[in-house]
N, C-alpha and C positions, 0 to 999 in steps of 0.2 A: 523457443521459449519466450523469447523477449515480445513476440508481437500476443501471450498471454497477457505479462506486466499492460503494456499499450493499451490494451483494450481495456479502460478503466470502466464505462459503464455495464460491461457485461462480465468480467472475469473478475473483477476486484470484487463482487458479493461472493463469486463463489471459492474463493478465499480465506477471504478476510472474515472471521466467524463474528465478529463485532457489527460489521459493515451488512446494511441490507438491501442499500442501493446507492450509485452514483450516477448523479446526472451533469453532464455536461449543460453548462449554462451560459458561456462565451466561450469562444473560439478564437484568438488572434495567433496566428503561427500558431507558435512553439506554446504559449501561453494559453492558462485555460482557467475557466470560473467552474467552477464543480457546486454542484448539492451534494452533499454525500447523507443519511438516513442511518441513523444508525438501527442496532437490531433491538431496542428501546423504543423508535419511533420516534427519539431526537435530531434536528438536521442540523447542521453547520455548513457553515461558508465554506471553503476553500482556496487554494492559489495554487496551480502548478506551472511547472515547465517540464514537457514531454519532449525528448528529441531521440530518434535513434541511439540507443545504446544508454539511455538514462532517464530519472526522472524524479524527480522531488515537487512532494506534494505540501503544504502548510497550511493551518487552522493557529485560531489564538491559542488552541492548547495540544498541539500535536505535529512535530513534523515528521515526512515519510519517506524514503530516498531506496531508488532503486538504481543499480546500474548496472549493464551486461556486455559480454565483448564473444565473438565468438571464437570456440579454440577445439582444436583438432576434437572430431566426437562429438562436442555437442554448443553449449552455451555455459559460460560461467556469469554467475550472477550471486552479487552481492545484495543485501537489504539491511536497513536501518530505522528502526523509530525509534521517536525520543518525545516524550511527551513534557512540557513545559507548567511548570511550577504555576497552581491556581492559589489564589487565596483562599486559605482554609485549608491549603494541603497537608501533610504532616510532615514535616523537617525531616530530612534524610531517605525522605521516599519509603513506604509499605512495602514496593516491589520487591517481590523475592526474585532473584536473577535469573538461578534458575526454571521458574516458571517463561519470565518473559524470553529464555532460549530458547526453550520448549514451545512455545507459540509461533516464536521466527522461523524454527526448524521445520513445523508444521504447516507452518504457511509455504515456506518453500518448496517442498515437498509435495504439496497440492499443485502448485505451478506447474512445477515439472510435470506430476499427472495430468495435468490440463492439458501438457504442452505437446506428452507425447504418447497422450489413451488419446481414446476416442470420444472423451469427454468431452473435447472441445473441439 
């Protein structure tokens, strides 16, 4: 499952329903400059650090954090976004909660399809 997360320019569109491409655009180690395109045909910057077993990704308005271990059966794997306060936004956040579980859940859930149809 984890080498799905890793493979950001080719697994993270088919995912991430927002996301329509990532391109890696520096390379130092563990560190990475990303394009990412959204499904808009907006692009942003990026910053990540990928390493075995984790990975947090940042934009001025969005961070991403993935991390996994392996345990009897399969891979556990947690995720996290948290999108940061723009000006203009509206005080206390729109986000209904449950919606944004329901996207995590989904996306998760694709992963694992990824990780163990033959999808990927």
């Amino acid at each position: 499952m984890w080498s799905v997360v890793a493979d950001l320019e080719h697994a993270t569109p088919r995912y991430e329903p927002g996301v329509a491409s990532v391109r890696v655009i520096e390379e130092r180690g563990e560190s990475l400059r990303l394009l990412v395109r959204d499904s808009e045909g907006r692009e942003a910057a990026m910053t990540a650090r990928l390493r075995p077993g984790w990975c947090v990704m940042q934009s001025s308005t969005v961070v991403i954090a993935f991390a996994g271990r392996a345990v009897e059966g399969g891979t556990m794997l947690a995720h996290m976004e948290f999108r940061r306060e723009q000006p203009g936004d509206a005080k206390g956040g729109s986000r209904d909660p449950r919606a944004t579980l329901a996207k995590i859940d989904h996306e998760l859930r694709t992963i694992e399809q990824l990780a163990t149809g033959s999808a990927y």
